[in-house]
DRENDO-1510 file (C-alpha; in Angstrom, 1 decimal, always signed):
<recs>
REC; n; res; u; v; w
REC; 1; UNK; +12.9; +11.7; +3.6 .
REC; 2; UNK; +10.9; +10.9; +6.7 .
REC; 3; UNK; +7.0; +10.8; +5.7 .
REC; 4; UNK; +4.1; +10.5; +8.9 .
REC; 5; UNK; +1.2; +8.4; +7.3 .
REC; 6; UNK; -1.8; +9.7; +8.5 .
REC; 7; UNK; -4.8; +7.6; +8.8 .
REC; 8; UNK; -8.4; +7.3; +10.4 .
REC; 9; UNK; -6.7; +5.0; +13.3 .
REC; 10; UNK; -10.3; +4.9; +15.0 .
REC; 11; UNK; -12.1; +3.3; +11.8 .
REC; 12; UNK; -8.8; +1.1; +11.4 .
REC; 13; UNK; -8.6; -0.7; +14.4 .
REC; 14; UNK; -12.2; -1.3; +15.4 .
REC; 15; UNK; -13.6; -4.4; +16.3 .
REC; 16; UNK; -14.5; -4.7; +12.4 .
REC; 17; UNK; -11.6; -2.8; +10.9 .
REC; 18; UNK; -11.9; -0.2; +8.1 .
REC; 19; UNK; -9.8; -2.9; +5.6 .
REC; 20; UNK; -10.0; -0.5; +2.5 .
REC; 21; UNK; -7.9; +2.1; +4.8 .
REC; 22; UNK; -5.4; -0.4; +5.5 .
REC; 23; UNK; -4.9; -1.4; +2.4 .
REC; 24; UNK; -4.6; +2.2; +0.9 .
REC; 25; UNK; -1.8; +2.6; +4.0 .
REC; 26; UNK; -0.1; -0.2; +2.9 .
REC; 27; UNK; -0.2; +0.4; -0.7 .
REC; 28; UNK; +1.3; +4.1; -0.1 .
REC; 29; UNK; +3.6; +3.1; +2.6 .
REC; 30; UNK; +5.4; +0.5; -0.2 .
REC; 31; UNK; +5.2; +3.4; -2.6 .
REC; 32; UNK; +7.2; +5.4; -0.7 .
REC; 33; UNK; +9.5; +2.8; +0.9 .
REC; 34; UNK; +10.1; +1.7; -2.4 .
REC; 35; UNK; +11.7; +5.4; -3.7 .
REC; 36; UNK; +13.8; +5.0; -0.5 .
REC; 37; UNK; +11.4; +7.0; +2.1 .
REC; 38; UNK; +11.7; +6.1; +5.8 .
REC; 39; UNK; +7.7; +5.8; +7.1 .
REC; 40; UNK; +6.0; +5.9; +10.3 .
REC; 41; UNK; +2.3; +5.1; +10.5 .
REC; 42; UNK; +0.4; +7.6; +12.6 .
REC; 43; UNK; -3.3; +6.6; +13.5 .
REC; 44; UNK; -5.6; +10.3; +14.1 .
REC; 45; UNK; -7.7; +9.3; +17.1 .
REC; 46; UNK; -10.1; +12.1; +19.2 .
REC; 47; UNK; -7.0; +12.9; +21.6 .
REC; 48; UNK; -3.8; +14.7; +21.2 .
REC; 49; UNK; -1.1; +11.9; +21.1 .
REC; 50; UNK; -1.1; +11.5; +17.5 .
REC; 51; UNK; -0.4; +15.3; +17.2 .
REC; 52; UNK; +2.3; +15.4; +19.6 .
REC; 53; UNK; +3.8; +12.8; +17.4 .
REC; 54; UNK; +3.8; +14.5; +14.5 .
REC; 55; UNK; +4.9; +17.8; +16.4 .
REC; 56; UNK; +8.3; +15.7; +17.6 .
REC; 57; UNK; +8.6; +14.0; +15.0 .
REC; 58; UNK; +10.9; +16.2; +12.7 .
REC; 59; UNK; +9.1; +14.7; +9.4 .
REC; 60; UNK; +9.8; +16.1; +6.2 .
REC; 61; UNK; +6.4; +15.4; +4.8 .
REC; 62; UNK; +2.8; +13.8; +6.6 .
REC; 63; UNK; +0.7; +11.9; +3.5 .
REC; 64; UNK; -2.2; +12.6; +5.0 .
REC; 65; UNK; -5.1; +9.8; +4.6 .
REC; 66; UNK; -7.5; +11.3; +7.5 .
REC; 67; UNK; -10.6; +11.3; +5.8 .
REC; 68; UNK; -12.4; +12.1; +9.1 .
REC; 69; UNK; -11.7; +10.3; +12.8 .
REC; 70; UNK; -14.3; +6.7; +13.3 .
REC; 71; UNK; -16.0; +8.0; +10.2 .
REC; 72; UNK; -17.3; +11.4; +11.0 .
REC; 73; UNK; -16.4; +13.2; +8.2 .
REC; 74; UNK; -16.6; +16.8; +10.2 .
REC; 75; UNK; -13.5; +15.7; +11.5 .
REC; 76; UNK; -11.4; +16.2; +8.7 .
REC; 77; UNK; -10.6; +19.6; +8.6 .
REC; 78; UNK; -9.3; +19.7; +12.1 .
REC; 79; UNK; -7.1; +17.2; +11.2 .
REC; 80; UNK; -5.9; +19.3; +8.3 .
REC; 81; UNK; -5.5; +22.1; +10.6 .
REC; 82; UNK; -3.4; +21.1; +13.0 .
REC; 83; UNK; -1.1; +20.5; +9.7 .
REC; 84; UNK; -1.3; +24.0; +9.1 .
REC; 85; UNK; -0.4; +25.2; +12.8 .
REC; 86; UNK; +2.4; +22.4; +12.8 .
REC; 87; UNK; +3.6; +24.3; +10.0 .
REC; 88; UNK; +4.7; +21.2; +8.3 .
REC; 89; UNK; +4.4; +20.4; +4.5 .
REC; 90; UNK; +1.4; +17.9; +4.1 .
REC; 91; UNK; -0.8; +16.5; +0.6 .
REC; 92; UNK; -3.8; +17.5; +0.0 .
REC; 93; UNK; -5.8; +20.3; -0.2 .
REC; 94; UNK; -5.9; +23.2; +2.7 .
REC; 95; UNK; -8.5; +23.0; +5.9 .
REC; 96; UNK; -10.1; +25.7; +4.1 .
REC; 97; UNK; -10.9; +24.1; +0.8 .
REC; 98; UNK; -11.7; +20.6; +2.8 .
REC; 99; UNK; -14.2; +22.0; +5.3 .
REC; 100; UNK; -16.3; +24.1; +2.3 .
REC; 101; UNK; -15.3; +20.6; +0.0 .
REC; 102; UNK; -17.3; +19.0; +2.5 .
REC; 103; UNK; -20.6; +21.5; +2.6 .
REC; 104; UNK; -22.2; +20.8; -0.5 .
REC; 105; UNK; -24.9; +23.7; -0.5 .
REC; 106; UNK; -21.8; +26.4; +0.2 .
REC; 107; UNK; -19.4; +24.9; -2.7 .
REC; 108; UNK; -23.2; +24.7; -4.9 .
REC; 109; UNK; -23.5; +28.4; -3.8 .
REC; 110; UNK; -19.9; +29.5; -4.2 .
REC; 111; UNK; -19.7; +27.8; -8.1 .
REC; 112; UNK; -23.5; +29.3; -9.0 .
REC; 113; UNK; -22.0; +33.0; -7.9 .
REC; 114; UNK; -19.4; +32.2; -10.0 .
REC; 115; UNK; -21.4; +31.1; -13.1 .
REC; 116; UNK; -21.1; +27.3; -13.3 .
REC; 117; UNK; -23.4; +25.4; -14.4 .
REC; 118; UNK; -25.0; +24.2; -10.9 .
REC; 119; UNK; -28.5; +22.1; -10.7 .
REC; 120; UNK; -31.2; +24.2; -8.7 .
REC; 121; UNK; -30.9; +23.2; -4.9 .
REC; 122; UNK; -31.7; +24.2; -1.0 .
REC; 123; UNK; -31.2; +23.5; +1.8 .
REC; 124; UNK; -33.6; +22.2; +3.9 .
REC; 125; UNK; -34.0; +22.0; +8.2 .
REC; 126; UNK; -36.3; +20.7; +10.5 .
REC; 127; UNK; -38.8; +23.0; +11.3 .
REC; 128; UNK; -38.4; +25.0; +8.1 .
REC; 129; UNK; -40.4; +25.3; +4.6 .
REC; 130; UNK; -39.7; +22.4; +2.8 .
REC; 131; UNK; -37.6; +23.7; -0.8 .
REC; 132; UNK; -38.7; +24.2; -4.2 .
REC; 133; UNK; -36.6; +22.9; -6.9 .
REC; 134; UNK; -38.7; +20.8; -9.3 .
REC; 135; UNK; -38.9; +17.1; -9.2 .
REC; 136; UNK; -37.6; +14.4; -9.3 .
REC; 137; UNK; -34.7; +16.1; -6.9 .
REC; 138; UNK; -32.4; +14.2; -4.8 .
REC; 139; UNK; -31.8; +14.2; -1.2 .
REC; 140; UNK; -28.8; +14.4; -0.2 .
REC; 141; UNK; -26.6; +14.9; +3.6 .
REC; 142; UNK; -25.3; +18.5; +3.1 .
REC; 143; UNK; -21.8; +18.0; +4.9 .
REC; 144; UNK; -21.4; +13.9; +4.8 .
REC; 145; UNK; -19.0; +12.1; +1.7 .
REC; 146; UNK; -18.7; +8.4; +0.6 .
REC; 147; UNK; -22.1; +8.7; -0.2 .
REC; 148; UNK; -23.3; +7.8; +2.9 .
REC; 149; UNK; -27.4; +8.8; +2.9 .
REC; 150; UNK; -28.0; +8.2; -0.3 .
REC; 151; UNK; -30.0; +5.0; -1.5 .
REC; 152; UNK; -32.5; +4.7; -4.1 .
REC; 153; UNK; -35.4; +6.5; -2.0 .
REC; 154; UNK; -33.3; +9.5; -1.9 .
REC; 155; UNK; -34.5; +10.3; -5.4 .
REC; 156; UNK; -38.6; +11.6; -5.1 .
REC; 157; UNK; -40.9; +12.5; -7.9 .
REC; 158; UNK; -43.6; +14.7; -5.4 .
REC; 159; UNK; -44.0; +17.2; -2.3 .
REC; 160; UNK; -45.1; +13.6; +0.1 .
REC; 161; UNK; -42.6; +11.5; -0.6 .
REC; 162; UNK; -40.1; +14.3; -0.2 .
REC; 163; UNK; -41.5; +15.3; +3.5 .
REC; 164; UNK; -41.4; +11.4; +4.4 .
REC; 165; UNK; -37.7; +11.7; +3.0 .
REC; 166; UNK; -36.9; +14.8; +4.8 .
REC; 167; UNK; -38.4; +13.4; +7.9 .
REC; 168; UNK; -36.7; +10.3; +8.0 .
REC; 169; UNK; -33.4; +11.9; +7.2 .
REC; 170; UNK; -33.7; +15.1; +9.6 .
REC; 171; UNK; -33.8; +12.1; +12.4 .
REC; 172; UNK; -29.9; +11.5; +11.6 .
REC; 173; UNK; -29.1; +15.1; +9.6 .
REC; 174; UNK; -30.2; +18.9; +11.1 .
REC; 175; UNK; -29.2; +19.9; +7.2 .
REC; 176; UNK; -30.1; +18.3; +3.8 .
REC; 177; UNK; -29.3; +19.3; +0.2 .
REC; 178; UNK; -32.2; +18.8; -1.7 .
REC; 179; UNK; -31.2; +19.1; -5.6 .
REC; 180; UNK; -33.1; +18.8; -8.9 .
REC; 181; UNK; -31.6; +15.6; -10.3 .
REC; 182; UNK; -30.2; +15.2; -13.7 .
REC; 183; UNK; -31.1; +12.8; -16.1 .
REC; 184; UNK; -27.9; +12.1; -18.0 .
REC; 185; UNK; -24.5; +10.2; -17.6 .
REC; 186; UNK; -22.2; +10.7; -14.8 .
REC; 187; UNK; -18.5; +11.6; -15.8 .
REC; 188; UNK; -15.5; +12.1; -12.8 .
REC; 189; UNK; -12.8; +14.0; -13.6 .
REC; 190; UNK; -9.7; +13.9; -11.7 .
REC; 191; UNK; -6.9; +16.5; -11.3 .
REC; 192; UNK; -3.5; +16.3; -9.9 .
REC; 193; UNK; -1.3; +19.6; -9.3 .
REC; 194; UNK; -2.3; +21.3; -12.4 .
REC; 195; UNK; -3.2; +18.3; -14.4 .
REC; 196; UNK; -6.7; +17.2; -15.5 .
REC; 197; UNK; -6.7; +13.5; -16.2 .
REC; 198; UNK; -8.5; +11.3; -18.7 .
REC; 199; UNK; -12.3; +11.7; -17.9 .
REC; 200; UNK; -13.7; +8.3; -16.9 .
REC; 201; UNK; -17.8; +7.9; -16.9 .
REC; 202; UNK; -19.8; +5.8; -14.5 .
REC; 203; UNK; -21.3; +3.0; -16.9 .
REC; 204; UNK; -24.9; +2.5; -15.5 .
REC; 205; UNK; -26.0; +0.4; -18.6 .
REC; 206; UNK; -26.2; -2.5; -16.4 .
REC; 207; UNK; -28.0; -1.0; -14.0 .
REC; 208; UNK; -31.3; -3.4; -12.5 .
REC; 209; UNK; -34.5; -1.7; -14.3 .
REC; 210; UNK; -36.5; +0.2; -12.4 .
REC; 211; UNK; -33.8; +1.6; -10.5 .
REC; 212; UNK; -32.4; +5.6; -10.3 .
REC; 213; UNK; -29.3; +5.6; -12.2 .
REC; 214; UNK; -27.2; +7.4; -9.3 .
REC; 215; UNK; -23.9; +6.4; -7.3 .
REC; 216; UNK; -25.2; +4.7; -3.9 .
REC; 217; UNK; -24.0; +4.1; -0.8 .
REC; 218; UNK; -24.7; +0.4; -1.4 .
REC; 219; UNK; -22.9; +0.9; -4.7 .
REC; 220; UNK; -19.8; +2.2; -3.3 .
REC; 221; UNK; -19.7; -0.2; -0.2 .
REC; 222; UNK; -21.7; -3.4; -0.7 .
REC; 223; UNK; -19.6; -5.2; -3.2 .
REC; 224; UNK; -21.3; -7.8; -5.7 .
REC; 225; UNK; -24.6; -6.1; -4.7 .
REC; 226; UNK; -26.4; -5.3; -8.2 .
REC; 227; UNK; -26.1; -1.6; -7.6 .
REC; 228; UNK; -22.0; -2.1; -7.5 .
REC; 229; UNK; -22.0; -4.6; -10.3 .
REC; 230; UNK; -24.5; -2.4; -12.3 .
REC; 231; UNK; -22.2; +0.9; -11.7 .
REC; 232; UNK; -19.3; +0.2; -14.1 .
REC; 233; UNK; -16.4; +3.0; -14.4 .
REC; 234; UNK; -14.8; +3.5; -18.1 .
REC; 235; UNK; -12.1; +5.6; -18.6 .
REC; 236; UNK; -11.6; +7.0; -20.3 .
REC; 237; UNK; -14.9; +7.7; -21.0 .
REC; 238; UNK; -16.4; +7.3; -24.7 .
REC; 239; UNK; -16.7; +10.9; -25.5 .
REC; 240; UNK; -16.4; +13.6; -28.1 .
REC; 241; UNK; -13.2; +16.0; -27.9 .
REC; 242; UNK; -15.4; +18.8; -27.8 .
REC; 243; UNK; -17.5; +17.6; -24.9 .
REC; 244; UNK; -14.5; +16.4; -23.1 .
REC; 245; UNK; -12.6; +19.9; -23.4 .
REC; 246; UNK; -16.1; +21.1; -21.9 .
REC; 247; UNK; -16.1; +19.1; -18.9 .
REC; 248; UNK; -12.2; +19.6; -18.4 .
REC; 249; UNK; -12.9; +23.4; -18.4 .
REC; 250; UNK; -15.7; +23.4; -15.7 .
REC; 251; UNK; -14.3; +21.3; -13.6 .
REC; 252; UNK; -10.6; +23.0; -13.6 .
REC; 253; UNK; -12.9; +25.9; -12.8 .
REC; 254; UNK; -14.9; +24.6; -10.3 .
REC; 255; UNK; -11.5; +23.0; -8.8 .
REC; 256; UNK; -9.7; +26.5; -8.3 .
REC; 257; UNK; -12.2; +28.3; -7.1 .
REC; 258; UNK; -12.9; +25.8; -4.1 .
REC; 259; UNK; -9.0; +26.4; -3.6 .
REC; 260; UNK; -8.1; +22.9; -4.2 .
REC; 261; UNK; -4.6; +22.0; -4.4 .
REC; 262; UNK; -2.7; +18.3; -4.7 .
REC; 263; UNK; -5.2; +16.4; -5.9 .
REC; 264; UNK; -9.2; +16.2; -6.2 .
REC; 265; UNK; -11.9; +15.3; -7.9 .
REC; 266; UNK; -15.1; +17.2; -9.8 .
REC; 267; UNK; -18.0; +14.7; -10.5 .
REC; 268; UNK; -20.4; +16.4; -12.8 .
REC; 269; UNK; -23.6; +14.8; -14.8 .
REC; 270; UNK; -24.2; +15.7; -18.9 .
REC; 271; UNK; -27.9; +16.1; -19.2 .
REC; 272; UNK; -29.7; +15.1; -22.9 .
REC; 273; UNK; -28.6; +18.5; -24.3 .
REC; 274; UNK; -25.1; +17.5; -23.7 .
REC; 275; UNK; -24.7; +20.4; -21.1 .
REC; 276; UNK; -22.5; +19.8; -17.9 .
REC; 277; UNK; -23.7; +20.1; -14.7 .
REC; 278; UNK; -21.1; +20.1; -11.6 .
REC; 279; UNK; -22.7; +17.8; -8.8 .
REC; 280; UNK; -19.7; +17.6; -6.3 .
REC; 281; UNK; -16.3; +18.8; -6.2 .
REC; 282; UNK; -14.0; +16.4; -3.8 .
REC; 283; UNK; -11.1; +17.6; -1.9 .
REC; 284; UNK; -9.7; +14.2; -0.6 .
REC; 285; UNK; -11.1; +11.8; -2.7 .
REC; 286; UNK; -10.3; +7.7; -2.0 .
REC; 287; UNK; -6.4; +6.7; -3.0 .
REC; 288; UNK; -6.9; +3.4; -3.1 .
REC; 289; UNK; -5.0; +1.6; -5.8 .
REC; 290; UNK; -7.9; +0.4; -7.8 .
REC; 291; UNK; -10.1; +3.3; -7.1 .
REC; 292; UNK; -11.2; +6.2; -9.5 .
REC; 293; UNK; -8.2; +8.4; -9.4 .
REC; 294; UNK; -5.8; +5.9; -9.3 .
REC; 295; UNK; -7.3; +4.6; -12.6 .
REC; 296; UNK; -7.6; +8.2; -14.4 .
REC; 297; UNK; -4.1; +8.5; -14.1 .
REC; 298; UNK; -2.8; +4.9; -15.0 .
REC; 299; UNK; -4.9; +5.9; -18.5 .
REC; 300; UNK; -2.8; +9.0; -18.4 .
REC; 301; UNK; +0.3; +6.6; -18.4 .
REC; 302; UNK; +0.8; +7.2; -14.3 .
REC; 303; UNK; +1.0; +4.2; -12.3 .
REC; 304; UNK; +0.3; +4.1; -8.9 .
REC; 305; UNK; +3.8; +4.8; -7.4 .
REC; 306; UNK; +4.4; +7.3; -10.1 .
REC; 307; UNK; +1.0; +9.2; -8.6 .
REC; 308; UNK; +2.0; +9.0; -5.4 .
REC; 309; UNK; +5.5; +10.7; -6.1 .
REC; 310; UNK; +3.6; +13.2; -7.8 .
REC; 311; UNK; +1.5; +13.7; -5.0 .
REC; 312; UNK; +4.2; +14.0; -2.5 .
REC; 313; UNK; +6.1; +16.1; -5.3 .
REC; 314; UNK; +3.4; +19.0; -5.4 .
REC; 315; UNK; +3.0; +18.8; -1.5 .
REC; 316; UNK; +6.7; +19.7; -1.3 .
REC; 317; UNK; +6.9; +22.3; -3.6 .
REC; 318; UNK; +3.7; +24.8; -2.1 .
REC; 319; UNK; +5.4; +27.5; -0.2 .
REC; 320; UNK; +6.2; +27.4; +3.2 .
REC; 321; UNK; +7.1; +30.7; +5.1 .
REC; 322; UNK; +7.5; +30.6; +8.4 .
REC; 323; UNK; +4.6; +31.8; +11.2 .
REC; 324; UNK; +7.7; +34.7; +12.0 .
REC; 325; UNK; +8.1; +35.3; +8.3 .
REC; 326; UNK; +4.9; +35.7; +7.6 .
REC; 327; UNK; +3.6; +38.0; +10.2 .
REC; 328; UNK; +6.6; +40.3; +8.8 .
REC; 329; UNK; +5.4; +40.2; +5.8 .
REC; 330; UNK; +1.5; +41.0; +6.8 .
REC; 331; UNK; +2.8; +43.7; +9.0 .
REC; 332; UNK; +4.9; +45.2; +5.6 .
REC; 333; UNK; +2.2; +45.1; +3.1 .
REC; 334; UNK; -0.3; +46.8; +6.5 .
REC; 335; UNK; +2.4; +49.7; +5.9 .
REC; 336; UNK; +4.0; +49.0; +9.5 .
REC; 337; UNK; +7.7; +49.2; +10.0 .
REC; 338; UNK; +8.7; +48.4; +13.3 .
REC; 339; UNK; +12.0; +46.6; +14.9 .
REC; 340; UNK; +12.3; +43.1; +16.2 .
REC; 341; UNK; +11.0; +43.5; +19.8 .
REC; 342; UNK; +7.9; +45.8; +18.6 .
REC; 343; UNK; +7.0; +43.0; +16.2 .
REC; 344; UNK; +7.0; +40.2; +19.2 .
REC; 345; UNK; +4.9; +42.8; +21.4 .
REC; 346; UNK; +2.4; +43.4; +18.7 .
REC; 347; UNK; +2.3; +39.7; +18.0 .
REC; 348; UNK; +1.6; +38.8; +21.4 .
REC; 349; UNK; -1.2; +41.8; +21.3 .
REC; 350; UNK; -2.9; +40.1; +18.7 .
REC; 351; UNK; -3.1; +37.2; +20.2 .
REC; 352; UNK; -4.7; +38.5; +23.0 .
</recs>
């Protein structure tokens, strides 16, 4: 099978190189040449050659990596939609599902119609009332991932010290996601296909005092920094059946109704009362051999090649009708019946 590796070329080849994507290239890219796969590396940069490659390159499957092009996550969808127009069977979750993945206040709103337990939260813009949702709340980028804007001053305990947040972030971010915060622990729970996997919980016991027991950019990024060394993952996560067929349930829920498909991840926080509360749900979330997912399902008795083939395996089985095969089919269940050369006249009408 030929496979197109897609990756953030941008990020990869700067002057300081993105290392953790190379590394997740290179770990996949063994994966798969190890079942036997012929790969080509594809860097995404902000110009067409790396689509034209793909569109010539006859490739059974693209793995696609693109997390956003040098960084900006807005990116990412159109990345995933060009898949879609290629017409080509990629991983990962639709442009759909990763562009509302990637607005936190429209998934928040989306799950809260829907009845899942979501913390009270707004949106708030320059210019605009500042929101009401109870303190201490958490500010948050509403359409940025890998945590980036969030640091220990995100979390604020009164109306000033949230305008002086606001301020300071509307400088960088037209909208912010202001969220009551949760006091509680902080499970991840990852899915692949159809599959929940062990839950794991982020450990904060060894947190420095004094600090807000969240996930930080610094955490994530800044290793050894006592924010990463005081954020420990366990999976799986030292809980009850009962709570864990809880959190399963919401986040399966909260998964399918975002559309996600491949794999994801739902992180979600259990207050004191033991009641779940869905904080994100993330369409593309890191592949990284050592990170989160990759450790939910080596608990679940997947190693890392396994998960990749699994991956791949539900990539390839999603249907794939043709662009001519589906307009047919639209045009049947519109009650049309018309021949051949109508349907490529009122194909070219719609178009227009």
């Amino acid at each position: 099978m030929r496979v197109a590796l897609l990756f953030d070329g941008v990020s990869a080849s700067a002057t300081a190189p993105d290392l953790l994507i190379l590394d997740t290239v290179a770990a996949i890219e063994t994966s798969l040449a190890d079942d036997g796969h012929e790969v080509q590396r594809i860097p995404v940069i902000a110009d067409a050659r790396w689509m034209e490659r793909v569109r010539r390159g006859r490739f059974d499957l693209v793995f696609n990596l693109c997390e956003g092009i040098d960084g900006v996550a807005t990116c990412e969808s159109a990345v995933v939609g060009a898949l879609e127009l290629f017409g080509v069977p990629f991983t990962g979750s639709s442009s759909w599902t990763t562009s509302l993945c990637l607005r936190k206040h429209a998934v928040n709103a989306l799950l809260h119609e829907a009845g899942l337990p979501i913390p009270p939260f707004a949106v708030a813009r320059p210019g605009h009332r500042m929101p009401k949702v109870g303190f201490p709340c958490i500010c948050k980028p509403a359409a940025e991932d890998a945590s980036l804007g969030v640091e220990q001053r995100s979390i604020v305990r009164t109306r000033q010290q949230l305008a002086d947040r606001l301020g300071a972030m509307h400088e960088i971010w037209r909208e912010v996601l202001v969220q009551r915060y949760v006091d509680g622990r902080e499970m991840n729970v990852g899915i692949v296909g159809d599959t929940v996997l062990p839950i794991a919980e982020i450990d904060f016991a060894g947190f420095p005092r004094g600090l807000w027991k969240i996930v930080t950019y610094r955490s994530k990024w800044d290793s050894g920094c006592d924010e990463d060394l005081g954020a420990v993952p366990r999976c799986p996560a030292p809980i009850d059946e009962a709570l864990a067929e809880r959190i399963s349930a919401v986040a399966r829920e909260a998964w399918q109704l975002v559309g996600g498909e491949g794999y994801g991840r739902v992180d979600l926080r259990i207050d004191r009362e033991g009641r779940p509360w869905v904080l994100e749900v993330n369409a593309n979330p890191d592949l990284s051999a050592d990170a989160g997912l990759a450790r939910m399902a080596r608990v679940a008795g997947l190693e890392y090649p396994a998960l990749i083939r699994l991956i791949c395996d539900h990539a390839l089985s999603r249907p794939s009708a043709s662009h001519e095969a589906r307009w047919a089919r639209m045009q049947e269940l519109s009650g049309a019946t018309i021949d051949q050369g109508e349907e490529q006249a009122a194909r070219r009408a719609a178009r227009q």
